[in-house]
gemmi code that builds the backbone of each chain (N, CA, C; Angstrom):
import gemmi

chains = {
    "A": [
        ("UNK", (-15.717, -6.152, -12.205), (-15.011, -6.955, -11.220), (-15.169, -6.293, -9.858)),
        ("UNK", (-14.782, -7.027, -8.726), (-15.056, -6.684, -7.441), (-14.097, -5.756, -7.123)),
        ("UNK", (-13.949, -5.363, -6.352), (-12.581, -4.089, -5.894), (-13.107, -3.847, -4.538)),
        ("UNK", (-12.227, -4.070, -3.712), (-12.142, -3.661, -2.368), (-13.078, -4.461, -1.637)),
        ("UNK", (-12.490, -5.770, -1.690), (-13.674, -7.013, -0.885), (-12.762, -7.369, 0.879)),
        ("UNK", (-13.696, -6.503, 1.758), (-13.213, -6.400, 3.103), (-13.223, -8.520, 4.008)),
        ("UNK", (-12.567, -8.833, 4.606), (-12.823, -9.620, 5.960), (-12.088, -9.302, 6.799)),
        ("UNK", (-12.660, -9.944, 7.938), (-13.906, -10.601, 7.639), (-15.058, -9.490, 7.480)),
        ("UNK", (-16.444, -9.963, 7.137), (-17.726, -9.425, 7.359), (-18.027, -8.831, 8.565)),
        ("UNK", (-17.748, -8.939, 9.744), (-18.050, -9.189, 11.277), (-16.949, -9.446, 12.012)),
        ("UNK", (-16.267, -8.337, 13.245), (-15.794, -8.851, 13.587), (-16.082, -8.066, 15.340)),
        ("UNK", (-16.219, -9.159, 16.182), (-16.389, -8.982, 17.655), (-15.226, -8.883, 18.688)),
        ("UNK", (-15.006, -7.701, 19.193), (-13.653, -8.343, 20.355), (-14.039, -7.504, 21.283)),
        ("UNK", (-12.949, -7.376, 22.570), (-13.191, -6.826, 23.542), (-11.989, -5.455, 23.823)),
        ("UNK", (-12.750, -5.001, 24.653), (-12.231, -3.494, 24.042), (-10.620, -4.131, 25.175)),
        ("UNK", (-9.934, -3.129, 24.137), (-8.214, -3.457, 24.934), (-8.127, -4.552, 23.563)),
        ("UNK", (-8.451, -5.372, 23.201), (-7.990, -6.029, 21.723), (-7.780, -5.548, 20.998)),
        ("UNK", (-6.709, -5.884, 20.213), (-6.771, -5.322, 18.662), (-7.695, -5.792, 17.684)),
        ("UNK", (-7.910, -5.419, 16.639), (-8.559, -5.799, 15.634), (-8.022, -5.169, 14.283)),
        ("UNK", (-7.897, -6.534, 13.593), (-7.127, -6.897, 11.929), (-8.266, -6.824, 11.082)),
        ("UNK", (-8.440, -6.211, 9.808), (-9.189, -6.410, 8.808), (-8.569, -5.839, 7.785)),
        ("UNK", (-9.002, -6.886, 6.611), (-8.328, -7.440, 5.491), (-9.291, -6.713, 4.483)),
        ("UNK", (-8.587, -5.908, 3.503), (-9.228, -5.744, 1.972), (-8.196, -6.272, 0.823)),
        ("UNK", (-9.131, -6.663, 0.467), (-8.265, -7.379, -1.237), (-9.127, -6.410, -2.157)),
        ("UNK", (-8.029, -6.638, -3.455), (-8.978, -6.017, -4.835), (-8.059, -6.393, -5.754)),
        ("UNK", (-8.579, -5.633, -6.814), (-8.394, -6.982, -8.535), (-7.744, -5.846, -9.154)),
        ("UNK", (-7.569, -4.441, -9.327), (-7.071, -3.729, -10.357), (-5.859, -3.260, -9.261)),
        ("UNK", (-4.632, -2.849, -10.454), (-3.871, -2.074, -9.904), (-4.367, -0.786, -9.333)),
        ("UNK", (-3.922, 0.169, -8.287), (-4.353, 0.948, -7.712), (-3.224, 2.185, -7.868)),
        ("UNK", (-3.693, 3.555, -7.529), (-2.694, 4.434, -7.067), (-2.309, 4.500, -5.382)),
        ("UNK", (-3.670, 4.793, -5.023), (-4.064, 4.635, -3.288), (-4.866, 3.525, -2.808)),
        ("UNK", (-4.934, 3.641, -1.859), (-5.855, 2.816, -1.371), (-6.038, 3.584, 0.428)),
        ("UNK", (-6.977, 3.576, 0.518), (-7.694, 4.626, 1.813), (-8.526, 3.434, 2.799)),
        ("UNK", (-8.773, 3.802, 3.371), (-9.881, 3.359, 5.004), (-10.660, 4.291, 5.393)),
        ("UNK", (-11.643, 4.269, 5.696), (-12.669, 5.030, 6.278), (-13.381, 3.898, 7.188)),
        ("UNK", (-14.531, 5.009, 8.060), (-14.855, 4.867, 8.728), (-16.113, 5.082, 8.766)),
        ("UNK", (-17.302, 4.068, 9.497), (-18.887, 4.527, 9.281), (-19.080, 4.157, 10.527)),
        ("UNK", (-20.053, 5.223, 11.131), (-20.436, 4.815, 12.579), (-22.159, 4.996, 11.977)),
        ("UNK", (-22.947, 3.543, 12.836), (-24.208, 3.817, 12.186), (-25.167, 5.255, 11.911)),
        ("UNK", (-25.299, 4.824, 10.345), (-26.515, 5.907, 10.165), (-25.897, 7.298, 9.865)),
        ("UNK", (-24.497, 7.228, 9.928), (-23.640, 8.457, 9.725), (-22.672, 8.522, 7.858)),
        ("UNK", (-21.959, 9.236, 8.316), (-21.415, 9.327, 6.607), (-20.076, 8.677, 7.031)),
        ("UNK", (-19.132, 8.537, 5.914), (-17.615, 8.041, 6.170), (-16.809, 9.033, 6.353)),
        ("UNK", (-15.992, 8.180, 7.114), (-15.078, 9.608, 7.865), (-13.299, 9.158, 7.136)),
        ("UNK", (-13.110, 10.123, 6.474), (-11.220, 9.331, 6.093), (-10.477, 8.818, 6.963)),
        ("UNK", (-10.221, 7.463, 7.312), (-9.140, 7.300, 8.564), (-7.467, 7.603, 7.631)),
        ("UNK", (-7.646, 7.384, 6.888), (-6.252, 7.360, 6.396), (-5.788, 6.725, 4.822)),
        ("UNK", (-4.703, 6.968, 4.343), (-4.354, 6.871, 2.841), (-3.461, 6.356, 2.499)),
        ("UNK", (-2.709, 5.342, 1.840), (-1.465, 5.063, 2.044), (-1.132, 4.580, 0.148)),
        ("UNK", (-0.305, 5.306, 0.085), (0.185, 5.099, -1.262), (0.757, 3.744, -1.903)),
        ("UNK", (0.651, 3.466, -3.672), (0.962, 2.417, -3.890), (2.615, 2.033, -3.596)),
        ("UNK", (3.261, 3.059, -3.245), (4.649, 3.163, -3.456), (5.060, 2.783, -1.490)),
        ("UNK", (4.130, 2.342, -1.301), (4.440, 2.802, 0.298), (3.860, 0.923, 1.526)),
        ("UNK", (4.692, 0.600, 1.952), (3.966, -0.688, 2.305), (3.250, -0.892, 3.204)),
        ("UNK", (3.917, 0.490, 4.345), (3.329, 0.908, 5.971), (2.655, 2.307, 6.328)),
        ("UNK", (1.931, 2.322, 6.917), (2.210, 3.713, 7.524), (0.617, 3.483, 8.885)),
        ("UNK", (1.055, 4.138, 9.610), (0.589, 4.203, 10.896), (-0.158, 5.723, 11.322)),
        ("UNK", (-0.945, 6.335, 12.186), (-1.805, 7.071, 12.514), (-2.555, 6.765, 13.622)),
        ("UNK", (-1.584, 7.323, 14.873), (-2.291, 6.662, 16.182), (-2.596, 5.230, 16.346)),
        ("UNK", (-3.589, 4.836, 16.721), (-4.006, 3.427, 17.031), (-4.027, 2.825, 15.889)),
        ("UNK", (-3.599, 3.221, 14.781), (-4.094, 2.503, 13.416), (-3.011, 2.248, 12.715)),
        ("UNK", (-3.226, 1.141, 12.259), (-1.673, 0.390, 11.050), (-2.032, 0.145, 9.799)),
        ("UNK", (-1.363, 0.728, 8.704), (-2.182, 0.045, 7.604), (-1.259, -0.054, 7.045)),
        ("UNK", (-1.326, -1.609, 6.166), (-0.213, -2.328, 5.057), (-0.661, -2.571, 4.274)),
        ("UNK", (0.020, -2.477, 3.286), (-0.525, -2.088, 1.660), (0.518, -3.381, 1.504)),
        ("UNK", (0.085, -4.524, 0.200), (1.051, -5.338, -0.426), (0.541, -5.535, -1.569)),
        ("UNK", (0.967, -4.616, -2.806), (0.481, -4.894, -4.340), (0.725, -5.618, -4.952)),
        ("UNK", (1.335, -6.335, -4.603), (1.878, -8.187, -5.286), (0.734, -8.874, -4.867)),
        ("UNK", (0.162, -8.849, -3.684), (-1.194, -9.447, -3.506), (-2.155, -8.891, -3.550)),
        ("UNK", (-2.063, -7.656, -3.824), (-3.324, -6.755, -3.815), (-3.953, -6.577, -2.777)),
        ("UNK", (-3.506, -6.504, -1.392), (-4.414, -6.936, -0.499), (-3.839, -5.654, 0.650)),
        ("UNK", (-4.444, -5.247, 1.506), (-4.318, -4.142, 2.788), (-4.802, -4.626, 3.820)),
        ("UNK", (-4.344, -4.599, 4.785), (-5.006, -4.515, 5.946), (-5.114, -3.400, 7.266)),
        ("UNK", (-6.166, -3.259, 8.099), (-6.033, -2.248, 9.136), (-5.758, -2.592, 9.962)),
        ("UNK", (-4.983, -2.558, 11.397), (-4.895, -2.893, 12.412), (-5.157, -1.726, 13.405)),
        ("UNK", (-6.731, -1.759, 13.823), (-6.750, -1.117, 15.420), (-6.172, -1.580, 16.420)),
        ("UNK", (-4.735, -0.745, 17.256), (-4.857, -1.537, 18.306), (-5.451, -0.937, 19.563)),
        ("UNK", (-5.178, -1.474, 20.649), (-6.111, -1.379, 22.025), (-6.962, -1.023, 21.594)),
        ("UNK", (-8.410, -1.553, 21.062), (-9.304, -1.259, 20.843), (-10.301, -0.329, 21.882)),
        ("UNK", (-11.179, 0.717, 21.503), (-11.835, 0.975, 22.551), (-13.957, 0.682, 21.958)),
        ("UNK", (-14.346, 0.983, 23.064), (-15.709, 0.766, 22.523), (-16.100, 1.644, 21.690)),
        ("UNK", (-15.667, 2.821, 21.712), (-15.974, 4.001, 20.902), (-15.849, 4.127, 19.160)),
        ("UNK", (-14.347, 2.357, 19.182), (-14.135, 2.232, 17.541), (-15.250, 1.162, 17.402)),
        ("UNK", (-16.262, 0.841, 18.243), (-17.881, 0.492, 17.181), (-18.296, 1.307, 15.962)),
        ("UNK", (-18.034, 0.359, 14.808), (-18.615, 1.029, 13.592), (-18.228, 0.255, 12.341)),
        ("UNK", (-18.459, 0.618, 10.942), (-18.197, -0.007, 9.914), (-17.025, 0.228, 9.367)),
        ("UNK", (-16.328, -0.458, 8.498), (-14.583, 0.146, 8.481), (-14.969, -0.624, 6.649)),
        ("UNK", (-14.161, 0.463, 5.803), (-13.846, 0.309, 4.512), (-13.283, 0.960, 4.006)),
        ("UNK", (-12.657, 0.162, 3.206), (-11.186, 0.268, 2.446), (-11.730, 0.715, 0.852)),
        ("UNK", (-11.239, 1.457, 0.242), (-11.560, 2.327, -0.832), (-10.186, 2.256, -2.109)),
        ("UNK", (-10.604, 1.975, -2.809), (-9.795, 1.798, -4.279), (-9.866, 2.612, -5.113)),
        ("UNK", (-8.672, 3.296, -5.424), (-8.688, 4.843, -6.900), (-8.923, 3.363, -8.088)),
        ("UNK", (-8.594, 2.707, -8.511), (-8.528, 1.227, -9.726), (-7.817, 2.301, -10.665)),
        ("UNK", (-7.052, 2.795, -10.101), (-6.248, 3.360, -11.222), (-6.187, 4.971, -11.842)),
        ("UNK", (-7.549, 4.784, -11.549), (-8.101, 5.686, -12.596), (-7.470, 7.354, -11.994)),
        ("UNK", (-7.028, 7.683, -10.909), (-6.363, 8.671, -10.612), (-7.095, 9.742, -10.472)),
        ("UNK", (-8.779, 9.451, -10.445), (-9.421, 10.552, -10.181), (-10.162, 10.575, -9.118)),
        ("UNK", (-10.761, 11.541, -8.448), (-11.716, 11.259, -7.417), (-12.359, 9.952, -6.776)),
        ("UNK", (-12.659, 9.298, -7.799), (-14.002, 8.516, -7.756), (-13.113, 7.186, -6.882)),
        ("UNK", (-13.675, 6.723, -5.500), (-13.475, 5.911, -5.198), (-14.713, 4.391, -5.873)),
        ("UNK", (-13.908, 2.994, -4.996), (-14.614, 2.208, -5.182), (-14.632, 1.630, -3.926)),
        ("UNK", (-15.751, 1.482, -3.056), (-16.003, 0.610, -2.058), (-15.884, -0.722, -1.517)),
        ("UNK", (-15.179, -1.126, -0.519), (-15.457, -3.004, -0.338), (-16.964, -2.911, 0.226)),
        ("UNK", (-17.262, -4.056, 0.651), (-18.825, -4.352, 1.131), (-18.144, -4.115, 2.883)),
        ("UNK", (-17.050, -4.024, 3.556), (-17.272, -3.288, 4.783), (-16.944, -4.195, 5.769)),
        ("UNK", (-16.320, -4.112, 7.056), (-16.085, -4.842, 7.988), (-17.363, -4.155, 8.908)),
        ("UNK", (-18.112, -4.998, 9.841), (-18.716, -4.487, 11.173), (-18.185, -4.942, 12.031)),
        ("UNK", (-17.339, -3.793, 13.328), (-16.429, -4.464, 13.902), (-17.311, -3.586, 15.173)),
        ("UNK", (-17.614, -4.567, 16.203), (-18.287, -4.397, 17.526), (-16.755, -4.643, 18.454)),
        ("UNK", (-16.719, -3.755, 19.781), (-15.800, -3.593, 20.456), (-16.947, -3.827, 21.730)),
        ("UNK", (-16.327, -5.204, 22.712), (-17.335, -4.657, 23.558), (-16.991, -4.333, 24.866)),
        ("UNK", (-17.009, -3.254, 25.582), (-16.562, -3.073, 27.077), (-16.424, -3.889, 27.721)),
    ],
    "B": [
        ("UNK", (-14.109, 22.285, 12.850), (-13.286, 21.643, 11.476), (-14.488, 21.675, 10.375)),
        ("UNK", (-14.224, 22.542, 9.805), (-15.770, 22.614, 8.341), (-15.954, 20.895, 8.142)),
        ("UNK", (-17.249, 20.565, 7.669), (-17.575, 19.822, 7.254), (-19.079, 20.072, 6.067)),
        ("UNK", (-19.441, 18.304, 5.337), (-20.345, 18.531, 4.638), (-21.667, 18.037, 5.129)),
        ("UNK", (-22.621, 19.613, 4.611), (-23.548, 19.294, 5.140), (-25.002, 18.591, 4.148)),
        ("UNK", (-25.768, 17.944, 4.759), (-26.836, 17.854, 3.715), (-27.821, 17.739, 3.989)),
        ("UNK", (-29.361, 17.989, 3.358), (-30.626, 18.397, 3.713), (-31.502, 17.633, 2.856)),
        ("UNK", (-32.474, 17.164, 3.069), (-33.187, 16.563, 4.421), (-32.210, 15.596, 4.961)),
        ("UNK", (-32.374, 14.955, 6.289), (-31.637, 13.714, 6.652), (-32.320, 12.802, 6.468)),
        ("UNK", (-33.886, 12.803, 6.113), (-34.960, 11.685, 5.097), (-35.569, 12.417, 4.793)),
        ("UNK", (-35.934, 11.938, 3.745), (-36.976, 12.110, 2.687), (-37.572, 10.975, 2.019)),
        ("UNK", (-39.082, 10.881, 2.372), (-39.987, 9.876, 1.766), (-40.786, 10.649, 0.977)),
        ("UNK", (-40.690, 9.628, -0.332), (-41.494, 10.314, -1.822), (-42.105, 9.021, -2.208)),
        ("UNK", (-42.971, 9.323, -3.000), (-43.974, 8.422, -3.868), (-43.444, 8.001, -5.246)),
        ("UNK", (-43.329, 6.853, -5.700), (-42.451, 6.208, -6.886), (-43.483, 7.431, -7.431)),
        ("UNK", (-42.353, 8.002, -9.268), (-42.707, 8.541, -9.898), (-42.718, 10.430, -9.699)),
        ("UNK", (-42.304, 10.414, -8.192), (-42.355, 11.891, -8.216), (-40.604, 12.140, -8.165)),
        ("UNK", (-40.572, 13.408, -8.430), (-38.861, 14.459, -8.409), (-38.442, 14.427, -6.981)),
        ("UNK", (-37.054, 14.043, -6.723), (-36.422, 14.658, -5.736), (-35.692, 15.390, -5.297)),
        ("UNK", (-35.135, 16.372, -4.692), (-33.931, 16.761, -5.242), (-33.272, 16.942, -3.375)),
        ("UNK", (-32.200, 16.116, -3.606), (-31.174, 16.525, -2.489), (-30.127, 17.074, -1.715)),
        ("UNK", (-30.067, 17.876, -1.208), (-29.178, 19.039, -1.171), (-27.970, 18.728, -0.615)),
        ("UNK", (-26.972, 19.443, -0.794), (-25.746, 19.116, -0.139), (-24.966, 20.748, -0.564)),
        ("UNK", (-24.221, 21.195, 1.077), (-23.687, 22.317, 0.659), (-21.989, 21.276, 1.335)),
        ("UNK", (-21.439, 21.318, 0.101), (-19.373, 20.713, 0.319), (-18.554, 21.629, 1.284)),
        ("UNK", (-17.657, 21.526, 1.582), (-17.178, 22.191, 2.453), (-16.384, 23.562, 1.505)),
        ("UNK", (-16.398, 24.456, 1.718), (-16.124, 26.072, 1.201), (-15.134, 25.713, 0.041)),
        ("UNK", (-13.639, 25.577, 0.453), (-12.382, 25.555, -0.345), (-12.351, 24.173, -1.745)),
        ("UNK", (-13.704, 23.858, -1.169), (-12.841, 22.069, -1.956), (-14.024, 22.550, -3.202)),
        ("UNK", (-12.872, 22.049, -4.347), (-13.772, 21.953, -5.779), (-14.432, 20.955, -6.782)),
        ("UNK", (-14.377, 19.613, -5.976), (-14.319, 18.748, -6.256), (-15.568, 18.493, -5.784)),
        ("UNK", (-16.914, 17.421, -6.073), (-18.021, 17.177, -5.686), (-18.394, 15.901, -5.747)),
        ("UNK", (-19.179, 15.125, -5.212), (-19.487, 13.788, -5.566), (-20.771, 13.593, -5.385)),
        ("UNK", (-21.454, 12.163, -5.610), (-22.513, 11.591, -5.257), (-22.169, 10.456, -5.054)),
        ("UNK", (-22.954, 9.797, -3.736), (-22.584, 8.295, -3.627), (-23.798, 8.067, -3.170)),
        ("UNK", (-24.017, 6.182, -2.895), (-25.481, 6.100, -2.366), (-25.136, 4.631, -2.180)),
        ("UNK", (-25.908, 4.119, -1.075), (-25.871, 3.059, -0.216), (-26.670, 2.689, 0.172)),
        ("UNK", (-27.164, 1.757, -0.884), (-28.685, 0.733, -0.378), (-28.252, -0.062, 0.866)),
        ("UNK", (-29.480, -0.122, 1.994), (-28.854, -0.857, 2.755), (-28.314, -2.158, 3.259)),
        ("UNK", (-27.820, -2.309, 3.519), (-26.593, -3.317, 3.735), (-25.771, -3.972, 2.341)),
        ("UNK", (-25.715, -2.593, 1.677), (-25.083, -3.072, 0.219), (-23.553, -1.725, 0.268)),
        ("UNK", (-23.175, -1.792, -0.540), (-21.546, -1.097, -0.614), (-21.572, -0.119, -0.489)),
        ("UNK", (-21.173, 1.280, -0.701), (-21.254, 2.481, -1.248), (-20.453, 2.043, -2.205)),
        ("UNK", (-21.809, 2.961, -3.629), (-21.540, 3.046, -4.692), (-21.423, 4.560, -5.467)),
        ("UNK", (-20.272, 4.678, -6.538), (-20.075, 6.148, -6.771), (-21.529, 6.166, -7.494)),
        ("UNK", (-21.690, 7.428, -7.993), (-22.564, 7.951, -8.975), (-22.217, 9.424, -10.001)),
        ("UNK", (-21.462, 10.003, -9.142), (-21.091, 11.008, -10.256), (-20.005, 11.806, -9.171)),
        ("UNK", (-19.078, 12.511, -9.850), (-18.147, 13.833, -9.596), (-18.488, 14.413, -10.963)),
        ("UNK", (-18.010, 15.615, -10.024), (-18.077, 16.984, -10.849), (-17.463, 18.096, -10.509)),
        ("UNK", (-16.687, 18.993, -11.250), (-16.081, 19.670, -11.227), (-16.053, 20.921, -12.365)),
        ("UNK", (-16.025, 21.936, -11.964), (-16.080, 23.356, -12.892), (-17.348, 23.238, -13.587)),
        ("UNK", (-18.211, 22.886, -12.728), (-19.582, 23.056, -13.443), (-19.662, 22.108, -14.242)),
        ("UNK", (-19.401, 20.897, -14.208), (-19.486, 20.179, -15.494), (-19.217, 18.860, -14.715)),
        ("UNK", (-20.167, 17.814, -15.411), (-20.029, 16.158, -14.647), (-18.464, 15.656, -15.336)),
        ("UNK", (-18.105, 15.097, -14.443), (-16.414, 14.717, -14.647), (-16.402, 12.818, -14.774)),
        ("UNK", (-17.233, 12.636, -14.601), (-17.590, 11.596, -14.468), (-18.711, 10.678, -13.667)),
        ("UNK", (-19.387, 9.453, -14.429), (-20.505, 8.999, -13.866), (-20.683, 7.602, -13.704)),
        ("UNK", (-21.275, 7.121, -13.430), (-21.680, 5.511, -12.832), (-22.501, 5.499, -14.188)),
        ("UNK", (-22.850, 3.979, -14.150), (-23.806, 3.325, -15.104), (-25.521, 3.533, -14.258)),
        ("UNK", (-25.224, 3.541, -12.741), (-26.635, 4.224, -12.013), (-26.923, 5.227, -12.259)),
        ("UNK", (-26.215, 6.249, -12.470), (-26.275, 7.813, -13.084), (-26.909, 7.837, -14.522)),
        ("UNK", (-28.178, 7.577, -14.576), (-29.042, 7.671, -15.921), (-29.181, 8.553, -16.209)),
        ("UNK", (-30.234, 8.747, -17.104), (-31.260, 9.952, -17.304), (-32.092, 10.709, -16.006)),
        ("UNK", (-32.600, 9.739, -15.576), (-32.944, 9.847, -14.313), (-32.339, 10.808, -13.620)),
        ("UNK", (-30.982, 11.052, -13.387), (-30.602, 11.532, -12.498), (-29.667, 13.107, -13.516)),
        ("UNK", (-29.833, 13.972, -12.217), (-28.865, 15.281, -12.641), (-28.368, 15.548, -11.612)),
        ("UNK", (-27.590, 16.424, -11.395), (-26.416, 17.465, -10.801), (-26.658, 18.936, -11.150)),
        ("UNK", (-26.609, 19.497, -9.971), (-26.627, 20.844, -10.569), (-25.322, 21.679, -9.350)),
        ("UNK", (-25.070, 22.338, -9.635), (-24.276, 23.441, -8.874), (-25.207, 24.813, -8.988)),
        ("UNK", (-26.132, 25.530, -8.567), (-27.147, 26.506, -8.682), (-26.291, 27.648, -8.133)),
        ("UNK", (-25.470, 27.741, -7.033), (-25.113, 28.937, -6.641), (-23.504, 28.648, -6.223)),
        ("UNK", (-22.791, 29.480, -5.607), (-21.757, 29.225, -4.948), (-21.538, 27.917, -3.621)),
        ("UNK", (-22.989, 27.640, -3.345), (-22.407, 26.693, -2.033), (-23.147, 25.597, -2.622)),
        ("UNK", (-24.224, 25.649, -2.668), (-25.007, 24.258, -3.186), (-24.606, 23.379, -4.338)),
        ("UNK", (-24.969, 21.789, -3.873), (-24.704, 21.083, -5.010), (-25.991, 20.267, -4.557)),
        ("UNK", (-26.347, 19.818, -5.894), (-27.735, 19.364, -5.414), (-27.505, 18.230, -6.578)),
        ("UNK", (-28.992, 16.742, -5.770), (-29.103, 15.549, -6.639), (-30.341, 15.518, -7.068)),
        ("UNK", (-30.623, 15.487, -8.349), (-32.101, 15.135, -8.626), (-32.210, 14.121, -9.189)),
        ("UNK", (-33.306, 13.567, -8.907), (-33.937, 12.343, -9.002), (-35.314, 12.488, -9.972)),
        ("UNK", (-35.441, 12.728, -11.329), (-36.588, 12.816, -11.845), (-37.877, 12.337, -11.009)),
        ("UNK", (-37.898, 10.727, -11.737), (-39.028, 10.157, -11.659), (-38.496, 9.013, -10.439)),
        ("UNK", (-39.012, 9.018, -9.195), (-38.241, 7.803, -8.217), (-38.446, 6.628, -8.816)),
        ("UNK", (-37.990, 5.446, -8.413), (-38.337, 4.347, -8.394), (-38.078, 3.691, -7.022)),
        ("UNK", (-38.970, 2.718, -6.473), (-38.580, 1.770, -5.517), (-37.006, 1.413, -5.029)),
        ("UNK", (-36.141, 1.055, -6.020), (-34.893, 0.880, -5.962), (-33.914, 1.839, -5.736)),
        ("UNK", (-34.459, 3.002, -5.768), (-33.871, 4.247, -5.474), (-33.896, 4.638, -4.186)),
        ("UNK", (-34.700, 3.664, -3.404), (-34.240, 3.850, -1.708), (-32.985, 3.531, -1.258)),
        ("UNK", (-32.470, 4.133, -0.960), (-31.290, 4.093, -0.450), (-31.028, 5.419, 0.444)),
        ("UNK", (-29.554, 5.237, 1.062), (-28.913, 6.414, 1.556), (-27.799, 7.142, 0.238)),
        ("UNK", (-28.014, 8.454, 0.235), (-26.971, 9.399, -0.588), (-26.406, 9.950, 0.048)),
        ("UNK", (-25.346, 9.807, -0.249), (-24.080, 10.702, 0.634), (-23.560, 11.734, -0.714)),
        ("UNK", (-23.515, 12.559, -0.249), (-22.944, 14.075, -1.057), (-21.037, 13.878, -0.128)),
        ("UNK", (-20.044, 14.281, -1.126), (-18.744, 14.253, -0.583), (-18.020, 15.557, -1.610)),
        ("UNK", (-16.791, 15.526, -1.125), (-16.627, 16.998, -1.461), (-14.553, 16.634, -1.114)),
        ("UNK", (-13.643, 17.241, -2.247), (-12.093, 17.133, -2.109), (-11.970, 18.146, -2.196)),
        ("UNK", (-10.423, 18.216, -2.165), (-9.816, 19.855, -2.233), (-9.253, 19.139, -3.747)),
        ("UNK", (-9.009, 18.507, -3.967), (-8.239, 18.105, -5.368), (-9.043, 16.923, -5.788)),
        ("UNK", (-8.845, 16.884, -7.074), (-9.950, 15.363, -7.542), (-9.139, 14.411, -8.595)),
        ("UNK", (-7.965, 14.011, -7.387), (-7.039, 12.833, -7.521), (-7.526, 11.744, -6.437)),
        ("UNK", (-6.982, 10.419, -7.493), (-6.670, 9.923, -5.766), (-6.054, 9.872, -4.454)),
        ("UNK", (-5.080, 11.012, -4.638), (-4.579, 11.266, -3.478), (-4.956, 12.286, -2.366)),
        ("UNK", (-6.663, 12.209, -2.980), (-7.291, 13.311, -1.522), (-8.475, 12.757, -1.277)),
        ("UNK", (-8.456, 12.957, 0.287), (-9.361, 12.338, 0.641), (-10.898, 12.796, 0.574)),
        ("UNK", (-11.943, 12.087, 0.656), (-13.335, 12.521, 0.340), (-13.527, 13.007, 1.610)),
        ("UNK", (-14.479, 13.803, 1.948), (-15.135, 14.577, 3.109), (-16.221, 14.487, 2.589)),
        ("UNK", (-17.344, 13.385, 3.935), (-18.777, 12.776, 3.550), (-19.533, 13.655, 4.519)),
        ("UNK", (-20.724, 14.323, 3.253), (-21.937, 14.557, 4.621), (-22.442, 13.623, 5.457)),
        ("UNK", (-23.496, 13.557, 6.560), (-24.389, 12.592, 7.303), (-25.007, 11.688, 6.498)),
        ("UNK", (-25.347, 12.245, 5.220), (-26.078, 11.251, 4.150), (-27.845, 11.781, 4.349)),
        ("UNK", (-28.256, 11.574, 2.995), (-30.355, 11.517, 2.919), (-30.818, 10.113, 3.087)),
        ("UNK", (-31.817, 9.555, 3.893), (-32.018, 8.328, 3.884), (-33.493, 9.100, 2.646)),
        ("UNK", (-33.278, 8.523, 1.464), (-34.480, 8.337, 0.553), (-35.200, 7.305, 0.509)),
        ("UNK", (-36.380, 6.992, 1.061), (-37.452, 6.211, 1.113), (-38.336, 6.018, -0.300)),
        ("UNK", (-38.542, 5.574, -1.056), (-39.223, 5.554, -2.225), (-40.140, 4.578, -1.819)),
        ("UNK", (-42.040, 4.991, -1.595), (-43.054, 4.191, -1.726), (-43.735, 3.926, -2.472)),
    ],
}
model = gemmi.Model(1)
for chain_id, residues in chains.items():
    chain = gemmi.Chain(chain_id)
    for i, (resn, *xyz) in enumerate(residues, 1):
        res = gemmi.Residue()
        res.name, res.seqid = resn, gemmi.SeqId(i, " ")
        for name, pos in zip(("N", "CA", "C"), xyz):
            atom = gemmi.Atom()
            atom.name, atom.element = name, gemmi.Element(name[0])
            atom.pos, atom.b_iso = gemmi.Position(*pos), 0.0
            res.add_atom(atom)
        chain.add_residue(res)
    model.add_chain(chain)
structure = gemmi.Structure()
structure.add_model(model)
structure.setup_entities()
């Protein structure tokens, strides 16, 4: 089954906007994480937020967890051009060990 | 702020030959991974490992493929025999604990070219 399916695919705004992106997934979870890909580079942890937990925040960044829907979202706000890059949300599916599972990824362009 | 490093940042090989890709994790963390990311496709796991020993693996993690830990810093990916489909990017990652409640620390990644 799928786990950690990001939208949108693409998303364009202008820097000073915020920007929302959505991961859903199918198994119960322990965590659920965000990272970060700037092209051609590796992922960087933005942040972690437990199943027990609905909010939690980290500078410009919001993330809500709702396990009744299975679903998270990130909120950058005031965007700057510098958050150009790929954004994904990462699933333990339970399993409580290392091993994440990937969505297919938001590309979110910020443009000056 | 330590980070993970890894060697080559490409490598192009000929279907059928060995690869092997290096990755030194960051010092304290005992935890190891493999991931790899065809492009414009997901990152997908492939193996952790821990105390010298695979802790777990993907259904991509064949025969084909090993893990080794050779010394104190290195963790390395081998790739027997390439195949075409084995182009992708590998990212080597590295925890201080190997729950889900720690986060991965990713090298730059190998872009592997298989011709």
């Amino acid at each position: 089954s799928q786990q950690g399916e990001e939208d949108p695919q693409a998303l364009s705004i202008q820097e000073g906007e915020n920007a929302t992106m959505n991961c859903s997934y199918k198994t119960s979870i322990n965590n659920l994480q965000w990272y970060r890909q700037n092209s051609g580079r590796g992922l960087v942890h933005l942040i972690l937020i437990r199943s027990n937990e609905r909010e939690k925040h980290s500078g410009r960044l919001r993330v809500t967890l709702d396990t009744s829907k299975k679903s998270s979202s990130l909120l950058i706000t005031a965007s700057r051009a510098a958050d150009t890059a790929s954004y994904f949300c990462a699933t333990d599916g339970s399993g409580n060990t290392g091993k994440l599972i990937f969505g297919q990824g938001t590309t979110l362009q910020v443009k000056p | 702020e330590p980070e993970v490093t890894q060697t080559p940042s490409h490598q192009v090989t000929q279907m059928g030959q060995e690869v092997i890709l290096r990755c030194v994790p960051i010092s304290n963390h005992l935890y190891f991974y493999w991931y790899r990311q065809i492009l414009g496709q997901k990152v997908e796991f492939l193996v952790s490992f821990y105390n010298n020993e695979i802790s777990e693996k993907s259904e991509i993690f064949d025969d084909q493929f090993s893990v080794e830990r050779p010394d104190g810093s290195n963790f390395t990916l081998k790739i027997r025999s390439t195949k075409l489909e084995d182009s992708a990017m590998y990212f080597c990652a590295s925890s201080e604990v190997g729950t889900a409640a720690s986060p991965l620390h990713f090298g730059n990644g190998t872009r592997l070219t298989v011709t």
